[in-house]
C-alpha positions in Angstrom: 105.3 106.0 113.5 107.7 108.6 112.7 109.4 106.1 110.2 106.1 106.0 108.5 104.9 109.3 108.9 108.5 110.5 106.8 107.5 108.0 104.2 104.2 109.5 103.7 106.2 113.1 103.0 108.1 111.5 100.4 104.9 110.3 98.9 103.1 113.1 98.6 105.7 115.7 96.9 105.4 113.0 93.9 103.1 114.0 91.3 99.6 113.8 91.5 99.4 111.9 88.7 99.7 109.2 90.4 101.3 108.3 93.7 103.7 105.2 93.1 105.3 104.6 96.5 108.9 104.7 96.6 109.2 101.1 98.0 109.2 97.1 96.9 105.1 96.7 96.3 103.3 95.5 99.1 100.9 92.6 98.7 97.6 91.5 100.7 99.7 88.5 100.7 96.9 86.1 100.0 96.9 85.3 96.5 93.4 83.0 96.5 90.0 83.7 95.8 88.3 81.4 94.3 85.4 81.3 91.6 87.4 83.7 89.6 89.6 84.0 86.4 91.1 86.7 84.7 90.4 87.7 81.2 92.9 88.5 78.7 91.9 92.5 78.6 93.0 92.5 75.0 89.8 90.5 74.6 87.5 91.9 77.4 86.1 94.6 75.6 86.1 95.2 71.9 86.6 99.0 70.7 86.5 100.3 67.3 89.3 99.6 64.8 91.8 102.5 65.3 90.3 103.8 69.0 92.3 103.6 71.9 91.9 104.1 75.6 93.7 107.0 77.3 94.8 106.5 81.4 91.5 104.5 82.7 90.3 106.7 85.8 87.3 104.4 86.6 84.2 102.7 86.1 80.9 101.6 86.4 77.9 99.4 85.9 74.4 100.9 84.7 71.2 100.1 85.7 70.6 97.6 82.4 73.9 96.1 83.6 76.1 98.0 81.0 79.6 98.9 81.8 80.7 102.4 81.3 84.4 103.7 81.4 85.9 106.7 82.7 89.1 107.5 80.5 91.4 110.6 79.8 91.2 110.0 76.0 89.5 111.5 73.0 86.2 110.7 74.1 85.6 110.5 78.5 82.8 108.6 78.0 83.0 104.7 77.0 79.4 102.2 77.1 80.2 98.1 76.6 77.9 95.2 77.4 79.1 93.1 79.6 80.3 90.3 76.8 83.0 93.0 76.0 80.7 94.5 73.0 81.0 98.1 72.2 77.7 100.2 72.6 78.8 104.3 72.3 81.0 106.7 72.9 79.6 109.9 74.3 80.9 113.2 76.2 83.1 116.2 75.6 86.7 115.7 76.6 86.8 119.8 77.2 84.9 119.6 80.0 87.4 117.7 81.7 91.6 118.3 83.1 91.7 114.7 84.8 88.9 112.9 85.4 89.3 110.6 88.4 85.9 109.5 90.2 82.7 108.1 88.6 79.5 107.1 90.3 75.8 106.3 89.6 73.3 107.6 91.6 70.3 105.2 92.6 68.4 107.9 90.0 71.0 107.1 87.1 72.7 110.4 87.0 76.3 110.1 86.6 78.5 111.8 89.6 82.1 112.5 88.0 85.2 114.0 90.1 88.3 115.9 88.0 91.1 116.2 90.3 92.5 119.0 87.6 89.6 121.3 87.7 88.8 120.6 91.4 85.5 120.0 90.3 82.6 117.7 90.8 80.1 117.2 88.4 76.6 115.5 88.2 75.6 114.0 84.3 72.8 113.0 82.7 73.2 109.3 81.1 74.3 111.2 77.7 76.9 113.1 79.2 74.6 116.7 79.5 75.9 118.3 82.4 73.2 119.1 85.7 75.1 120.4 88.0 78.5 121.5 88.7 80.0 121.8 92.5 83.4 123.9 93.1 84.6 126.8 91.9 87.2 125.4 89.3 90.0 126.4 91.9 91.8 124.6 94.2 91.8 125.7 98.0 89.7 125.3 100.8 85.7 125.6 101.4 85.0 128.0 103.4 81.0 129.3 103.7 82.3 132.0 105.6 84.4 133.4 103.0 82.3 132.4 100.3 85.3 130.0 98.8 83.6 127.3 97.5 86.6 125.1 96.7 87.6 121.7 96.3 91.6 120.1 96.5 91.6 117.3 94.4 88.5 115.6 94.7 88.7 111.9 94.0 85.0 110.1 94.6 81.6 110.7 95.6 79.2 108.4 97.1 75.3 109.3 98.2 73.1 108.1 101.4 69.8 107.2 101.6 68.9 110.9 102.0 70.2 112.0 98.7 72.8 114.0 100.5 76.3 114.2 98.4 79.8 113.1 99.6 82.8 114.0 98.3 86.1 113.2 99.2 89.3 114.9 98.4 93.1 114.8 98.5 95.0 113.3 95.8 98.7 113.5 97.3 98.9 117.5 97.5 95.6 118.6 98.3 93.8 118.6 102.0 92.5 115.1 102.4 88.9 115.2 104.4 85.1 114.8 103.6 82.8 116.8 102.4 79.3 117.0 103.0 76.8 118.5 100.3 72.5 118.3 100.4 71.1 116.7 97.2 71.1 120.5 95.3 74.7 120.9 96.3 74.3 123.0 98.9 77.2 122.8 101.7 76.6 120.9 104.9 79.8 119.9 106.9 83.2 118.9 106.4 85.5 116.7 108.4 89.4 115.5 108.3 92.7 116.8 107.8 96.1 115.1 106.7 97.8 112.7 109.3 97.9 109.3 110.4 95.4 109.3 113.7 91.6 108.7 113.9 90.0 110.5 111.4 92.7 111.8 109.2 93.8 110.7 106.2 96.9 111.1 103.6 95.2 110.6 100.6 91.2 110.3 101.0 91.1 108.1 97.7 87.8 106.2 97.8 84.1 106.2 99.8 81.5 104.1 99.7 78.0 104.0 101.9 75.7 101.1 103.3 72.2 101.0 103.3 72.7 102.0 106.7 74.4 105.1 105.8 78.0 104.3 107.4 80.7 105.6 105.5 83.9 104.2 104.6 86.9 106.2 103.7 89.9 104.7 101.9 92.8 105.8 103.5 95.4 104.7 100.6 98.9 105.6 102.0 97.7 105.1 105.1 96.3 101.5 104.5 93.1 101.6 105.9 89.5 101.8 105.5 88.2 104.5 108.8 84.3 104.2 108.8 82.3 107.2 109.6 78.7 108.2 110.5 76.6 111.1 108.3 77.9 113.4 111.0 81.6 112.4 110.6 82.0 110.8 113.7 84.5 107.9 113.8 83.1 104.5 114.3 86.6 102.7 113.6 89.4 101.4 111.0 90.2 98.4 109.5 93.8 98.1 108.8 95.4 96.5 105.8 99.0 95.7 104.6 98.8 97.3 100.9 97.3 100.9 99.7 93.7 100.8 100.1 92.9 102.6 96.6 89.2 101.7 95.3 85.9 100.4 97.3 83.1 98.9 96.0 80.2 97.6 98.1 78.3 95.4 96.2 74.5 94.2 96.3 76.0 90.5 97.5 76.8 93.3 100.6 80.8 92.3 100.4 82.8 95.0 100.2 85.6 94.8 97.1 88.7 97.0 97.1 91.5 97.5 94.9 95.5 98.4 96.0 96.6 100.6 93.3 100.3 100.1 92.6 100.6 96.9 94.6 98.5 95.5 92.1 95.6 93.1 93.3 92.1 93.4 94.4 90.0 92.1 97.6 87.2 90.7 98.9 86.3 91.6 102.4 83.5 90.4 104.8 81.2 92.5 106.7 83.9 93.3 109.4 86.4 94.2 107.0 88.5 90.5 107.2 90.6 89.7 104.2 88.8 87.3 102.2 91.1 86.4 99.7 92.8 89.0 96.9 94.1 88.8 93.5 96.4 89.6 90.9 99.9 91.3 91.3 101.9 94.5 89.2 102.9 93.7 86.0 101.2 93.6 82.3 100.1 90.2 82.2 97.0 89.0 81.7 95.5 89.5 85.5 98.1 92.0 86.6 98.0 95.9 86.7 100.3 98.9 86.2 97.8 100.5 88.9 94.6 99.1 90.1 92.7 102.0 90.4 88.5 101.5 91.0 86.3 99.0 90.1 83.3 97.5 89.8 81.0 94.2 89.9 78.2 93.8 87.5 75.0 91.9 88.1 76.9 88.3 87.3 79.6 89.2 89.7 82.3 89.7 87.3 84.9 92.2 88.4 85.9 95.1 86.1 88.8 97.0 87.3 90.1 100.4 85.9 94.2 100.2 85.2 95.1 103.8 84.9 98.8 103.1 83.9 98.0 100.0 81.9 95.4 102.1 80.1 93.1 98.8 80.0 90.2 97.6 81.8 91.5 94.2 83.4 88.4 91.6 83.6 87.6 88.7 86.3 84.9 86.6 85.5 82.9 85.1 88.3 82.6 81.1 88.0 79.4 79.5 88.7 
């Protein structure tokens, strides 16, 4: 424990950037899930002549099954069909310092995190900002004080409720939850930075059931903790690679990615390794960092490769 507790402080004085771990990769060690093939993701999706893709922070499927891409280019915004062809482009870059987290809400609002500004931000579906939560600095909330602050807030997800969750801590900033009613108004906040129940070293990634458990990706930790509304701690699956991006889909299987070790998972409904693919690299079906992603409504599997600036496509087989 103290082994990998020291490892964890190396980690997190490297830039938050990104966190590539100072050590050989770490795979699921699986390697097998079939009904999938990956596409060559200089075909997947077809962009304008002379536009380019800056680091890919995430995505995300729209209700009429469109994909939409998060990127820190020219344009934040980026709408495809799902055959790869290119819709719009739409957003203002100036609103953002790194953009890191997108989610839908079950209204079709857009909820975006920037890890730079320490803010999170709801959208309409043409990029008009509704509401903005955080002060622009980083630091601590504290209704007390009146310091309505974020640290590096990576993901949101929404319950059944409407009430918002955001999760923060990006390698330097405070991991834990926060808790917000559907105007934004503070509720509770939970977590701190360490390796027992109910702390994390980087709270990377949550997603929520339609039972309204929570699940936290621990990444450097390697785990998924599971929460209720209130923050208590139901339990942890455990995982041997970086737990970086979760996605529960309607099939109610939850995917994940693991960042720098390169592959994504299925899981079942207790959290068991189902199978996993892909590995680091640049080929075809391998990433520089597989960051979040996303299953659209044929089950192919989109995944956002921030270093690899490319959206890397599975295709689900009949």
């Amino acid at each position: 424990m103290r082994l990998l507790f020291a490892l964890m402080l190396v980690l997190g004085s490297l830039s938050a950037l990104a966190q590539r771990p100072d050590r050989p990769s770490i795979p699921l060690n699986s390697y097998s899930l079939p009904g999938y093939h990956a596409v060559d993701p200089a075909t997947a999706l077809h962009l304008p002549a002379g536009v380019v893709f800056g680091a890919i922070a995430a995505v995300a499927i729209t209700p009429d099954n469109h994909l939409l891409v998060l990127n820190r280019g020219d344009v934040p915004f980026y709408e495809f069909a799902t055959d790869g062809t290119f819709i719009r482009a739409f957003g203002d870059k100036e609103l953002f310092k790194m953009a890191h987290g997108l989610r839908y809400s079950p209204k079709g609002e857009l909820w975006v995190t920037d890890i730079g500004n320490h803010l999170v931000r709801k959208f309409d579906n043409n990029g008009k900002v509704l509401m903005t939560i955080g002060s622009g600095s980083a630091g601590d909330w504290d209704e007390a004080t009146g310091a309505h602050n974020f640290n590096q807030p990576n993901e949101t997800a929404i319950d059944s409720h409407g009430n918002i969750y955001v999760v923060q801590g990006h390698g330097t900033g405070e991991p834990k939850v926060l808790k917000f009613d559907s105007s934004g108004k503070f509720i509770k906040q939970w977590g701190k930075k360490g390796t027992g129940p109910g702390e994390f070293f980087a709270a990377h990634s949550i997603e929520i059931d339609s039972s309204d458990t929570l699940y936290v990706a621990d990444r450097e930790n390697m785990r998924i903790e599971r929460f209720d509304t209130d923050g208590k701690l139901l339990g942890e699956w455990k995982y041997n690679a970086m737990v970086c991006g979760l996605y529960l889909h309607k099939d109610g299987f939850m995917y994940m990615t693991s960042g720098f070790d390169g592959e994504w998972a299925k899981l079942d409904h207790d959290g068991k390794l189902l199978g996993s693919l892909g590995s680091p690299g640049k080929a075809s079906g391998q990433f520089g960092e597989a960051h979040y992603l996303v299953l659209d409504h044929d089950n192919d599997v989109f995944i956002a490769d921030v270093s690899n600036r490319r959206v890397q496509l599975y295709r689900h087989d009949p």
